[in-house]
mmCIF file of the C-alpha atoms, coordinates in Angstrom:
data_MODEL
# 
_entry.id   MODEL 
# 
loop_
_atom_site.group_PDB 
_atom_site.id 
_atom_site.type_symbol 
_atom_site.label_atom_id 
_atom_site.label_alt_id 
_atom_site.label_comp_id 
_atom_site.label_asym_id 
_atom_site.label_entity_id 
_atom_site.label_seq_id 
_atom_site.pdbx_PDB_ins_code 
_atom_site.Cartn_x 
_atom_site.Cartn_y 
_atom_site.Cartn_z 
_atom_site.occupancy 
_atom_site.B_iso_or_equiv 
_atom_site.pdbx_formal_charge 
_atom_site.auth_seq_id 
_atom_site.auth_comp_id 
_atom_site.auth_asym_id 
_atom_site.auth_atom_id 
_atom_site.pdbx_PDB_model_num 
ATOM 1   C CA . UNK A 1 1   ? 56.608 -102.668 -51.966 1.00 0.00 ? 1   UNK A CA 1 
ATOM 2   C CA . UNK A 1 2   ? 57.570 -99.773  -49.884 1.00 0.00 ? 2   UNK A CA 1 
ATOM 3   C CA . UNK A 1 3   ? 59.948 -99.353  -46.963 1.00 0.00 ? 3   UNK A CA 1 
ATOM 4   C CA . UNK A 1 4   ? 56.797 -99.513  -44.549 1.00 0.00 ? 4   UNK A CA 1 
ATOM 5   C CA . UNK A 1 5   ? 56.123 -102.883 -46.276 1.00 0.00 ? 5   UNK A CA 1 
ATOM 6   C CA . UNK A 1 6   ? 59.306 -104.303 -44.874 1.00 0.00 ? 6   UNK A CA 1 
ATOM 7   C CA . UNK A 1 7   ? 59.968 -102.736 -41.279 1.00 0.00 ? 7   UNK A CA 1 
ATOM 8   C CA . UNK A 1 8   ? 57.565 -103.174 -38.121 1.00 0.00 ? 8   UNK A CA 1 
ATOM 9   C CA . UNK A 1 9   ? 55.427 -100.203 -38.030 1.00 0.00 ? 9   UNK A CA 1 
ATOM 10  C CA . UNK A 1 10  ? 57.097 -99.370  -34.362 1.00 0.00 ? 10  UNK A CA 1 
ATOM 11  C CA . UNK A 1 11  ? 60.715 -98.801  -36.384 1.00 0.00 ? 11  UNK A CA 1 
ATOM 12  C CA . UNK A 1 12  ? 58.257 -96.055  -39.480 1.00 0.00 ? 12  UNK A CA 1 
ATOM 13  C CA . UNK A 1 13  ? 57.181 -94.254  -36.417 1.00 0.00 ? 13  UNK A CA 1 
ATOM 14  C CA . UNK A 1 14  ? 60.366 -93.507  -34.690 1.00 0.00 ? 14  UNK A CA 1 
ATOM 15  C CA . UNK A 1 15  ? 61.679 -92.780  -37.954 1.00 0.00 ? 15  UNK A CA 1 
ATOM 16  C CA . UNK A 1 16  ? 58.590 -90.321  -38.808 1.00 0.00 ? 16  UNK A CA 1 
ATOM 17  C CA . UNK A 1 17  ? 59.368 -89.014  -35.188 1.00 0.00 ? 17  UNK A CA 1 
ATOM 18  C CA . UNK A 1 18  ? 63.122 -88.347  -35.895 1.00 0.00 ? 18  UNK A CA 1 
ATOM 19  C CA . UNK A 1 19  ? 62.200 -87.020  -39.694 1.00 0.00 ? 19  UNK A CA 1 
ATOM 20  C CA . UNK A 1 20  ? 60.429 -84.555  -37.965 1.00 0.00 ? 20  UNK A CA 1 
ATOM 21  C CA . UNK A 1 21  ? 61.903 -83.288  -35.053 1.00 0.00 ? 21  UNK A CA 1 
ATOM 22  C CA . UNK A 1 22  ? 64.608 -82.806  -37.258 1.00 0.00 ? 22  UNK A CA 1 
ATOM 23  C CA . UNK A 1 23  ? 63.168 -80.791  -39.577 1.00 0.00 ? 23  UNK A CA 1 
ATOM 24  C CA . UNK A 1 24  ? 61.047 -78.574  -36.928 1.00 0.00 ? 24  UNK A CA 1 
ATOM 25  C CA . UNK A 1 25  ? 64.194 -78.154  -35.360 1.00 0.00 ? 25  UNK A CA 1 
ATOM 26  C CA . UNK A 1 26  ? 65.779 -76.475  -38.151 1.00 0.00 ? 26  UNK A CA 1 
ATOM 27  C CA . UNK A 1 27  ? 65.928 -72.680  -38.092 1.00 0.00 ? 27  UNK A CA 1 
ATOM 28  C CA . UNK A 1 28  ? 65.636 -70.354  -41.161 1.00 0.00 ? 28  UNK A CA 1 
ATOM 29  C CA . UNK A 1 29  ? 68.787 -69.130  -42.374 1.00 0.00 ? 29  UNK A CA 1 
ATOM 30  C CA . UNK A 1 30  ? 66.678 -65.735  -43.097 1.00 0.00 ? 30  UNK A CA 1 
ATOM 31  C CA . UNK A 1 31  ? 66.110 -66.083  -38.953 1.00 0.00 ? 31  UNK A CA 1 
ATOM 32  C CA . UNK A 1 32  ? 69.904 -66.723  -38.010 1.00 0.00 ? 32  UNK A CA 1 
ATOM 33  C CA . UNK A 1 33  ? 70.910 -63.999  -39.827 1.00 0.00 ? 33  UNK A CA 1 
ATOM 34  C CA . UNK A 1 34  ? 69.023 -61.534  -36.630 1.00 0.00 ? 34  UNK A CA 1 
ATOM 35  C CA . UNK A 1 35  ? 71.725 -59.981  -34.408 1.00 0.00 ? 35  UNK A CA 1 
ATOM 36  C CA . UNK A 1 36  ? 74.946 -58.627  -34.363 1.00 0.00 ? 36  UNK A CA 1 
ATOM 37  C CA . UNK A 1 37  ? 77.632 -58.988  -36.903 1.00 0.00 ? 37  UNK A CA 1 
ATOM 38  C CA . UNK A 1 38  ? 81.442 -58.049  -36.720 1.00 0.00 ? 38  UNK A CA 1 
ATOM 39  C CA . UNK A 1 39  ? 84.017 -58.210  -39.767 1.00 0.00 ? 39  UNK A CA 1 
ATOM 40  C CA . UNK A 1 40  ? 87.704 -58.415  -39.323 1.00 0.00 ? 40  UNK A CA 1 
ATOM 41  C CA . UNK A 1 41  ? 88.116 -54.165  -39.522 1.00 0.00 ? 41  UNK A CA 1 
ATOM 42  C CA . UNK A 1 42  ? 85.808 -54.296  -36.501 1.00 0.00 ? 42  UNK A CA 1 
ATOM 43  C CA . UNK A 1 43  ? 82.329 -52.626  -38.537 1.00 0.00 ? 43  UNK A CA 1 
ATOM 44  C CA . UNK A 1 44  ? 79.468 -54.206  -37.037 1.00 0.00 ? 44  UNK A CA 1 
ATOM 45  C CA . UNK A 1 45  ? 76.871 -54.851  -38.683 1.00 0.00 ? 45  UNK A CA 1 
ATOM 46  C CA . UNK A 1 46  ? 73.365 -55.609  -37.123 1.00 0.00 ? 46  UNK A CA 1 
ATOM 47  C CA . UNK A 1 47  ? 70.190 -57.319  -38.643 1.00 0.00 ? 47  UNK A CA 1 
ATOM 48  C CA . UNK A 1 48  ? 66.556 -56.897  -36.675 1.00 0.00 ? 48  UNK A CA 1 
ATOM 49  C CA . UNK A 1 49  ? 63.555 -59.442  -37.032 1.00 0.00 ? 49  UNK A CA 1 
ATOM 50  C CA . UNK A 1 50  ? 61.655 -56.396  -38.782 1.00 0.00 ? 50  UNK A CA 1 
ATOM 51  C CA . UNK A 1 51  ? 64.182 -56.400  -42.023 1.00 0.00 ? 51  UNK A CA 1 
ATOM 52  C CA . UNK A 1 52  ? 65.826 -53.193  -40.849 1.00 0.00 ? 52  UNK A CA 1 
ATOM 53  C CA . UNK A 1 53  ? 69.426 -53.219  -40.733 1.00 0.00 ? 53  UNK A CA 1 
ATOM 54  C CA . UNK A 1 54  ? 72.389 -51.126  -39.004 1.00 0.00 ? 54  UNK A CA 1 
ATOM 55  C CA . UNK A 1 55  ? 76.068 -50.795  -39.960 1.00 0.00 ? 55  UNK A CA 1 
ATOM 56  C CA . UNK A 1 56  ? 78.135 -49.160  -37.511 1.00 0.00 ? 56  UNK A CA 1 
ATOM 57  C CA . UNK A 1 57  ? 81.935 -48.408  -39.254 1.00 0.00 ? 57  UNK A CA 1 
ATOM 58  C CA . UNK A 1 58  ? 84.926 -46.154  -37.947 1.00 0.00 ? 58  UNK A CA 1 
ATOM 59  C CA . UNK A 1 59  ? 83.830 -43.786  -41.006 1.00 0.00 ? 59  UNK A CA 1 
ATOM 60  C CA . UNK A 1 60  ? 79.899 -43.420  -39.218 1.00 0.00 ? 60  UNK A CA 1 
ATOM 61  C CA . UNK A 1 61  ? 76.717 -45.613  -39.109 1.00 0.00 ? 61  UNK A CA 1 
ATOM 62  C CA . UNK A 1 62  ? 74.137 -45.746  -41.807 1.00 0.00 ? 62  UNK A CA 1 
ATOM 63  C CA . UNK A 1 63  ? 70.466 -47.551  -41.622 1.00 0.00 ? 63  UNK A CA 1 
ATOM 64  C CA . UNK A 1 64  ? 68.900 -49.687  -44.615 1.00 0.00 ? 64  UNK A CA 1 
ATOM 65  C CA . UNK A 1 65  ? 66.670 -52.921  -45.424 1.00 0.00 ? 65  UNK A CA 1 
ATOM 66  C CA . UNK A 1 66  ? 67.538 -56.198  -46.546 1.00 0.00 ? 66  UNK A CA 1 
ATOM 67  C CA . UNK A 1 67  ? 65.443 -58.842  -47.677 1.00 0.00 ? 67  UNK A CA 1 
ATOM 68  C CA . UNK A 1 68  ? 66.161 -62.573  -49.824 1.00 0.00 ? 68  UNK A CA 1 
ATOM 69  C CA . UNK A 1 69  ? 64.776 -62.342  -53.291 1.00 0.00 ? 69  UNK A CA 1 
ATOM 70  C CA . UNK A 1 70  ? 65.355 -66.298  -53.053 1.00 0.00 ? 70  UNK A CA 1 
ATOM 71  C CA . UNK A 1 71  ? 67.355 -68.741  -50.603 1.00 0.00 ? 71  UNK A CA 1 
ATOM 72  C CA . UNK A 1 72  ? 70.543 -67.869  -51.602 1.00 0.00 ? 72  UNK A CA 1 
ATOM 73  C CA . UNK A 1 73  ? 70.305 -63.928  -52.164 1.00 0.00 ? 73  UNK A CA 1 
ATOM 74  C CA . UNK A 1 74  ? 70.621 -61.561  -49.876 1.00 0.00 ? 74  UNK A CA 1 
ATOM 75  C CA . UNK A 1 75  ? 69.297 -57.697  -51.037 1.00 0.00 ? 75  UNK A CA 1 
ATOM 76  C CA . UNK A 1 76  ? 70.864 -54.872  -48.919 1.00 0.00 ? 76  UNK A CA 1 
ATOM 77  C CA . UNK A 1 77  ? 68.670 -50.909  -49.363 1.00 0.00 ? 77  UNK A CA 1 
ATOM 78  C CA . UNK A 1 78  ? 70.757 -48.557  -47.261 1.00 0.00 ? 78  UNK A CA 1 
ATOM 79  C CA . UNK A 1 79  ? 69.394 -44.862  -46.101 1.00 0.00 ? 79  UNK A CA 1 
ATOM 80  C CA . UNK A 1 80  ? 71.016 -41.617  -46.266 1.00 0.00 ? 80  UNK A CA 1 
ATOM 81  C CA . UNK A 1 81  ? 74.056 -40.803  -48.825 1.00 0.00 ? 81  UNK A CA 1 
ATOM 82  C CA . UNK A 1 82  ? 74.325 -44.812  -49.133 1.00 0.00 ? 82  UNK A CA 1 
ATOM 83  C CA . UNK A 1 83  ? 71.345 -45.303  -51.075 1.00 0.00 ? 83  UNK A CA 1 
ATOM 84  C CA . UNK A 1 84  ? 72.933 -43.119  -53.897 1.00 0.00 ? 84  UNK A CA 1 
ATOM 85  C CA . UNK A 1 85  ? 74.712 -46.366  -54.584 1.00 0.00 ? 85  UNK A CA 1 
ATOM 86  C CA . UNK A 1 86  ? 71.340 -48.370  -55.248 1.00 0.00 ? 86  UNK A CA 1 
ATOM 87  C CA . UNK A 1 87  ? 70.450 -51.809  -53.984 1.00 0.00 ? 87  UNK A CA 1 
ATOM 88  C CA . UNK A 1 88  ? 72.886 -54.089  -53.289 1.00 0.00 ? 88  UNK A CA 1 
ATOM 89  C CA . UNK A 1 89  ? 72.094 -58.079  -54.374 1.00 0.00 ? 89  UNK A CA 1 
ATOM 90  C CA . UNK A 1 90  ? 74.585 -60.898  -53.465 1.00 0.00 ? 90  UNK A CA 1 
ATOM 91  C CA . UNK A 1 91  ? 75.026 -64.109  -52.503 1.00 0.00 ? 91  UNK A CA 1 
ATOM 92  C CA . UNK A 1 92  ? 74.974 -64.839  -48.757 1.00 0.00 ? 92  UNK A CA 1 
ATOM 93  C CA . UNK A 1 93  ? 75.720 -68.289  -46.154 1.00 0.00 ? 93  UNK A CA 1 
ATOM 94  C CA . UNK A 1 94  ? 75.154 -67.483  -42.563 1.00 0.00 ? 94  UNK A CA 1 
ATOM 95  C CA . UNK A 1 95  ? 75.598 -70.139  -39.497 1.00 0.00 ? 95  UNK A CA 1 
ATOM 96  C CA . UNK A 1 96  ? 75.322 -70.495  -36.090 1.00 0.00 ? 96  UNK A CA 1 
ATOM 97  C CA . UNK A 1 97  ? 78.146 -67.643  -35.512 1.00 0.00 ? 97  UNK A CA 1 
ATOM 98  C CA . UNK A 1 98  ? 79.821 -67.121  -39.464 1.00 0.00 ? 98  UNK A CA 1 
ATOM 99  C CA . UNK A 1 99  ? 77.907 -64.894  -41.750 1.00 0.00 ? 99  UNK A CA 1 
ATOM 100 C CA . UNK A 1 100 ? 79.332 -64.750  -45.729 1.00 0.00 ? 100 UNK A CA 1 
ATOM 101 C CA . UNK A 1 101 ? 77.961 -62.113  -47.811 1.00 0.00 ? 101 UNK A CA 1 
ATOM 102 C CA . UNK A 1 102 ? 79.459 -61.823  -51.338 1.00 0.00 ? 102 UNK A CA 1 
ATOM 103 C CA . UNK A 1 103 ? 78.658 -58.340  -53.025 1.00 0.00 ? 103 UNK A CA 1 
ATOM 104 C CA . UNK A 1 104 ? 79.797 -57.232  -56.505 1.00 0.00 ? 104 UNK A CA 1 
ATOM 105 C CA . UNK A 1 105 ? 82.459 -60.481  -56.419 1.00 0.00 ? 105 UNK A CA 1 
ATOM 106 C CA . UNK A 1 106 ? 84.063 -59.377  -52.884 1.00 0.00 ? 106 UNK A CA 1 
ATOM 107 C CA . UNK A 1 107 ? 83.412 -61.451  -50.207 1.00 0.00 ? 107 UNK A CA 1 
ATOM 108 C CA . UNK A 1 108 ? 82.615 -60.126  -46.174 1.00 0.00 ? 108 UNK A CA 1 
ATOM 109 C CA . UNK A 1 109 ? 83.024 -62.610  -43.193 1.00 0.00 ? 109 UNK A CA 1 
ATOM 110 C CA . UNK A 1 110 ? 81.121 -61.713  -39.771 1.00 0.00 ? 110 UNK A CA 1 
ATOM 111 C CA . UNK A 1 111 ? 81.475 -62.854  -36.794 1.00 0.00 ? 111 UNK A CA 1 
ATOM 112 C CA . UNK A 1 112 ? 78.407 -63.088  -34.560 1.00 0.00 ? 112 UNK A CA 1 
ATOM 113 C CA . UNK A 1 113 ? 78.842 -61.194  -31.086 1.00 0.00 ? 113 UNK A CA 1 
ATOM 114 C CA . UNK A 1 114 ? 75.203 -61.403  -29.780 1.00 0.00 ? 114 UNK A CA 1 
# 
């Protein structure tokens, strides 16, 4: 016997509902990450719908990529002198306004500003 078996069908609907609404209402962590991105030394570092990136430092900006070889891996590509350096690969957690990205076993915090 399942669980429909044993509550009114009004009570699997309403819990179908919630089950999904839920679920739809759920955004993509590879989504949240979009926007604007400061770290405690003030770099910003912003992330476009396209995959393109921007870091803006005190040193001078630099362009790149990133993409998520899986759901918990972030890959960073960065243009000009920076890509002499190669891709980056690291773990990444990103919420509604804290971004972690962990590269090469040190660890970034960002704070979203837009």
């Amino acid at each position: 016997m399942g669980i429909s078996a044993k509550m009114p069908p009004s009570v699997v609907a309403i819990l179908l509902c919630v089950i999904l609404f839920t679920t739809s209402c759920a955004v993509e962590p590879k989504k949240m990450i979009v926007g604007t991105w400061r770290d405690r030394d003030g770099d910003a570092w912003e992330f476009f719908p396209d995959g393109t990136l921007s870091v803006s430092t005190k040193r001078g900006a630099v362009t790149g990529k990133y993409s998520f070889p899986d759901q918990d891996h972030i890959k960073l590509e960065m243009d000009g002198i920076a890509a002499g350096f190669g891709p980056k690969v690291g773990t990444y957690s990103v919420s509604s306004d804290v971004l972690n990205i962990t590269l090469n076993g040190q660890e970034d915090v960002f704070h979203r500003t837009k």
